[in-house]
C-alpha beads as a LAMMPS data file, in Angstrom:
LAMMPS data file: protein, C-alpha beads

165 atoms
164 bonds

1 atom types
1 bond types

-500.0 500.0 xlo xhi
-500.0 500.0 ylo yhi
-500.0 500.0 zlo zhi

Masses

1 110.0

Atoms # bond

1 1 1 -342.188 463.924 -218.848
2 1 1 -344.934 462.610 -216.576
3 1 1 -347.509 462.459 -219.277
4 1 1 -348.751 462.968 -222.284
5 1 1 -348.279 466.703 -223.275
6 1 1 -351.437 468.359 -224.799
7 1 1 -350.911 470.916 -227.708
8 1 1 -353.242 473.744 -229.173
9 1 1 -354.653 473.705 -232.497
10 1 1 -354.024 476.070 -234.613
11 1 1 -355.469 476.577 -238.649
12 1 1 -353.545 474.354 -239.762
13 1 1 -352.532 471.349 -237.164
14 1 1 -350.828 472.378 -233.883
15 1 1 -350.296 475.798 -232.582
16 1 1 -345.901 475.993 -233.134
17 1 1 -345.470 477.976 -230.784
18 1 1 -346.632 475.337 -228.233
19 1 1 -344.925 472.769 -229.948
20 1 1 -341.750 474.704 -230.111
21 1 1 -342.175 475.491 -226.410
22 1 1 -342.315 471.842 -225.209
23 1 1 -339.279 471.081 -227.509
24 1 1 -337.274 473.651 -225.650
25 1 1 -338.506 472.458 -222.434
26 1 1 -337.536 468.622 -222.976
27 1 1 -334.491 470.008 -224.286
28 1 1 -333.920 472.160 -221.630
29 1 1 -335.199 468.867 -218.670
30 1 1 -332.289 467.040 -220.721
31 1 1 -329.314 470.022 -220.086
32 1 1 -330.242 469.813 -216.302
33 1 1 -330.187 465.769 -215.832
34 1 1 -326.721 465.779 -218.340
35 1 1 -325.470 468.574 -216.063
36 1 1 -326.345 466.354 -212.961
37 1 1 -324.608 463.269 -213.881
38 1 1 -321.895 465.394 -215.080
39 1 1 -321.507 466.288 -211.058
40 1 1 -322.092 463.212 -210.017
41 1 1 -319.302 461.863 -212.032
42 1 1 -317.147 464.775 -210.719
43 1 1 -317.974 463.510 -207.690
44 1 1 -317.197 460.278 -208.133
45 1 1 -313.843 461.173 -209.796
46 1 1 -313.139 463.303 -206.361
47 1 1 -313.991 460.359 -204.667
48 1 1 -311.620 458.377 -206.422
49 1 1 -308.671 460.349 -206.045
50 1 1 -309.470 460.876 -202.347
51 1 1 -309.504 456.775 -202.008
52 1 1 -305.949 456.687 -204.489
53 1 1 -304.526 459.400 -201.878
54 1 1 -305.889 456.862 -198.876
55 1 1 -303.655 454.178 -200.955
56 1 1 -301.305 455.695 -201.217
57 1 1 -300.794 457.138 -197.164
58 1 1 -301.351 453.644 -196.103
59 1 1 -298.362 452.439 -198.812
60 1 1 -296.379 454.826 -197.265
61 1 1 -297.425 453.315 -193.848
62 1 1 -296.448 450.369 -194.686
63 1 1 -292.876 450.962 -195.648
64 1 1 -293.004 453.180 -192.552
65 1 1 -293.757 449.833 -190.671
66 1 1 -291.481 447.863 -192.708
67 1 1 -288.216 449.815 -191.468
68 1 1 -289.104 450.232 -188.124
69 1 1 -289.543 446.194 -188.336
70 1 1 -286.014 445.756 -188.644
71 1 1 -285.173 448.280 -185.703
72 1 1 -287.479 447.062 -183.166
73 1 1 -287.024 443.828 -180.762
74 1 1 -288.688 440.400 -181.077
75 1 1 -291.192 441.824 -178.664
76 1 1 -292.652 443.909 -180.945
77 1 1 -293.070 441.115 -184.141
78 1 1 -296.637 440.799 -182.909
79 1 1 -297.379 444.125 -183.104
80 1 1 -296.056 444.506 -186.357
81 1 1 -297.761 441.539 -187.938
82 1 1 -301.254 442.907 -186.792
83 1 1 -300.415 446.411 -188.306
84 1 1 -299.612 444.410 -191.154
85 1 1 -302.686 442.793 -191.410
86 1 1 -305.053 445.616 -190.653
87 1 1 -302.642 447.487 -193.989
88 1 1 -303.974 444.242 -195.835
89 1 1 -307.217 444.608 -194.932
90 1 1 -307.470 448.813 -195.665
91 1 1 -305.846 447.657 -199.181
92 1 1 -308.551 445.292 -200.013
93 1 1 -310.943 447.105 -199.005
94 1 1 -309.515 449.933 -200.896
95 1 1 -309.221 448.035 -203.866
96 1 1 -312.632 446.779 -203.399
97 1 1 -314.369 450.635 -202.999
98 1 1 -312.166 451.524 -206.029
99 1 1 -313.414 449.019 -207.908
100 1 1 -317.243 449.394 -207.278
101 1 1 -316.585 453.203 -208.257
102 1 1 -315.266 452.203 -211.859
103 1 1 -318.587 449.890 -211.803
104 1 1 -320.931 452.441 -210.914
105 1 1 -318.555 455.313 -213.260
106 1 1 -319.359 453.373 -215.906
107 1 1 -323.043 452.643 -215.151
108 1 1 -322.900 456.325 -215.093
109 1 1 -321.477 456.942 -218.388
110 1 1 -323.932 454.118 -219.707
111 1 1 -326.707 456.059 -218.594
112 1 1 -325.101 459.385 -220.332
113 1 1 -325.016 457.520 -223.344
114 1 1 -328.366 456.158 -223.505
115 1 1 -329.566 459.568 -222.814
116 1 1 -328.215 461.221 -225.354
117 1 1 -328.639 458.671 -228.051
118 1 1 -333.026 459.258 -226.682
119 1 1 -332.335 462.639 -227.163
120 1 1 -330.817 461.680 -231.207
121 1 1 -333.874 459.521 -231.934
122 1 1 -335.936 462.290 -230.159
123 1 1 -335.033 465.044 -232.616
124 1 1 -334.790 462.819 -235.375
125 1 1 -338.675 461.746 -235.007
126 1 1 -339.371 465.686 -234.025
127 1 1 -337.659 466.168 -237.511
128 1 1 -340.051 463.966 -239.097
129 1 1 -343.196 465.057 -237.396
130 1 1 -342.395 468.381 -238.858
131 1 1 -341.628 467.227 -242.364
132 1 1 -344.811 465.525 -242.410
133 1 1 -346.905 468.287 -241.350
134 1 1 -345.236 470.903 -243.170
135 1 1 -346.172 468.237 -246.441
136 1 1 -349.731 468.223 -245.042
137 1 1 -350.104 471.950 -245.144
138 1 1 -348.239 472.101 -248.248
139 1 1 -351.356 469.730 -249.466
140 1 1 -354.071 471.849 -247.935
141 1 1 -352.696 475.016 -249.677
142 1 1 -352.484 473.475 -252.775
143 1 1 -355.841 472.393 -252.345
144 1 1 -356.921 476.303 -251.483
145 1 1 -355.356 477.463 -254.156
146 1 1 -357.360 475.192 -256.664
147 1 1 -360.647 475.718 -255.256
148 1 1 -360.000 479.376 -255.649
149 1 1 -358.807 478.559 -259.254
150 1 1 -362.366 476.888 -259.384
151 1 1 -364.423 479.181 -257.684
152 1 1 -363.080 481.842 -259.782
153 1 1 -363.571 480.024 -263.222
154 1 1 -367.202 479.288 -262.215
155 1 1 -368.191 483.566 -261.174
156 1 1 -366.502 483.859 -264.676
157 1 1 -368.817 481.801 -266.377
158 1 1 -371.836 482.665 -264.304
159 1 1 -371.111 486.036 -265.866
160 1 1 -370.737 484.947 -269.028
161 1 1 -373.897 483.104 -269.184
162 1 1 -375.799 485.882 -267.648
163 1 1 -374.454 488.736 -270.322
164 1 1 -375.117 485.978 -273.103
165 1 1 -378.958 486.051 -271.871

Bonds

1 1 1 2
2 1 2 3
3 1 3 4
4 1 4 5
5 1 5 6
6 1 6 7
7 1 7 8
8 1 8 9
9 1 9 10
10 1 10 11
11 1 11 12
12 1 12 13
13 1 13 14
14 1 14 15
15 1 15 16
16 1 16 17
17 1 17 18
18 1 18 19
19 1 19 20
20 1 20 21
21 1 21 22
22 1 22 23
23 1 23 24
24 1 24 25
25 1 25 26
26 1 26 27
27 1 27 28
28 1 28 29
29 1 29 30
30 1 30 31
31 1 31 32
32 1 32 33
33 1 33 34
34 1 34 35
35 1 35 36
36 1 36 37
37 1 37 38
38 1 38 39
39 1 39 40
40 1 40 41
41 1 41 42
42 1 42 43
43 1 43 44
44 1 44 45
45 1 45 46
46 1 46 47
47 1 47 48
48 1 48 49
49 1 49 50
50 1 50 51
51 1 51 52
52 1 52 53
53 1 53 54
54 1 54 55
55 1 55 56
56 1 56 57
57 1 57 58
58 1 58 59
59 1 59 60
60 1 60 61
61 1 61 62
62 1 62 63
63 1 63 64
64 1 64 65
65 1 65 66
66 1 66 67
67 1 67 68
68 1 68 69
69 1 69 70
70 1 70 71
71 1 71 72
72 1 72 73
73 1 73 74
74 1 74 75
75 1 75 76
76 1 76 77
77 1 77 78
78 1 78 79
79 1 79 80
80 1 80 81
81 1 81 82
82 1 82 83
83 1 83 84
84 1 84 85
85 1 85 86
86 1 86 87
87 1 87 88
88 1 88 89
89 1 89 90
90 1 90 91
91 1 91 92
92 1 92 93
93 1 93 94
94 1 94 95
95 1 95 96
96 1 96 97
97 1 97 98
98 1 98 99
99 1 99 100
100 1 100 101
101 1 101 102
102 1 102 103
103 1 103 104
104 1 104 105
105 1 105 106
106 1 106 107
107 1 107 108
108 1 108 109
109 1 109 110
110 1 110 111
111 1 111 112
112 1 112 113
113 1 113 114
114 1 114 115
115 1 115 116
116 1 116 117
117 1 117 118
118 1 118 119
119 1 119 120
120 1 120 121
121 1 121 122
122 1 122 123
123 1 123 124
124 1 124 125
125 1 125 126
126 1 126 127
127 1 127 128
128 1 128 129
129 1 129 130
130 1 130 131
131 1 131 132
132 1 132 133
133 1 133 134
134 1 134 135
135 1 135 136
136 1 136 137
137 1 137 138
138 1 138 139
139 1 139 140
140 1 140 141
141 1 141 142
142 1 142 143
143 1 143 144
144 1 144 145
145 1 145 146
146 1 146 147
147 1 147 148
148 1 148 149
149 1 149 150
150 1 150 151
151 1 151 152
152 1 152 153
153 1 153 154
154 1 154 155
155 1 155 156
156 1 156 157
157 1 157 158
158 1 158 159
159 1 159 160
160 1 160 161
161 1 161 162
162 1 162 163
163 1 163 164
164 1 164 165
C-alpha cells in the first residue's frame, strides 16, 4: 500500500469493478503478511522447543556430573566445579534466549492483533463508503426519475396547448 490507489469513474461514482479489485488485493496483501507471521511464529515455537530440549540435555548433564562427583577423587573437584559452572552459565543463558523469545512471541502476536483489528476498521469504513454511495446513487435516480416525470408532463402540455390552438 505504497500510495494512494487511483480508481476509474464510472456513470455513477467509481468504476466497482476497480474498487472491488483493490479490496481483494488488500485483502489478499493481508492473507500473505498473516500467513508470514504465522511462520514466523512457527518458527519461533520450533525454536523454543529446540532451546527446552537444550535444557533439558544439559539437566541431564548435570545429574550426569553430579553422580560421577561422588565416584571420582579429590583430584577431580576442580574439574567438576568448572563443569558446574559452565552448566550455570548454558542455563542462564538458556533462560535468558527463552525469555527474549516469549518477548519477541508476543511482540509477534501484538502485531497479529493490530493487524487484524486495521483490517476490522478497514472493512467497516469500506462498508460505509459503500452505503454512502449506494445512498448517493439512490439520490441521483430519484432525481432521473423526476425529471422524466417533468419532462414528460411538460411534452403533455405542449401538446395540449398546441391542439387547443
Amino acid at each position: 500500500m505504497s500510495g494512494e490507489k487511483k480508481f476509474g469513474t464510472s456513470l455513477f461514482g467509481f468504476n466497482k469493478s476497480d474498487v472491488n479489485a483493490y479490496i481483494e488485493k488488500i485483502l489478499y496483501e493481508f492473507d500473505l503478511r498473516l500467513k508470514e507471521k504465522d511462520d514466523e511464529i512457527s518458527n519461533l515455537k520450533l525454536q523454543i522447543r529446540e532451546m527446552k530440549t537444550r535444557y533439558e540435555s544439559a539437566a541431564e548433564n548435570s545429574q550426569i556430573l553430579s553422580k560421577e562427583k561422588e565416584r571420582i577423587a579429590s583430584a577431580l573437584i576442580t574439574a567438576q566445579e568448572t563443569a558446574d559452572s559452565i552448566l550455570k552459565e548454558a542455563k542462564e543463558r538458556a533462560s535468558e534466549e527463552k525469555n527474549k523469545l516469549e518477548a519477541y512471541l508476543e511482540k509477534e502476536r501484538e502485531k497479529i492483533i493490530d493487524i487484524k483489528r486495521d483490517i476490522k476498521t478497514m472493512k467497516l469504513q469500506i462498508v460505509d463508503m459503500l452505503n454512502k454511495y449506494q445512498g448517493l446513487l439512490n439520490e441521483v435516480d430519484d432525481y432521473v426519475d423526476n425529471k422524466e416525470t417533468e419532462y414528460a408532463l411538460d411534452s403533455e402540455n405542449s401538446e395540449n396547448d398546441s391542439q387547443g390552438t
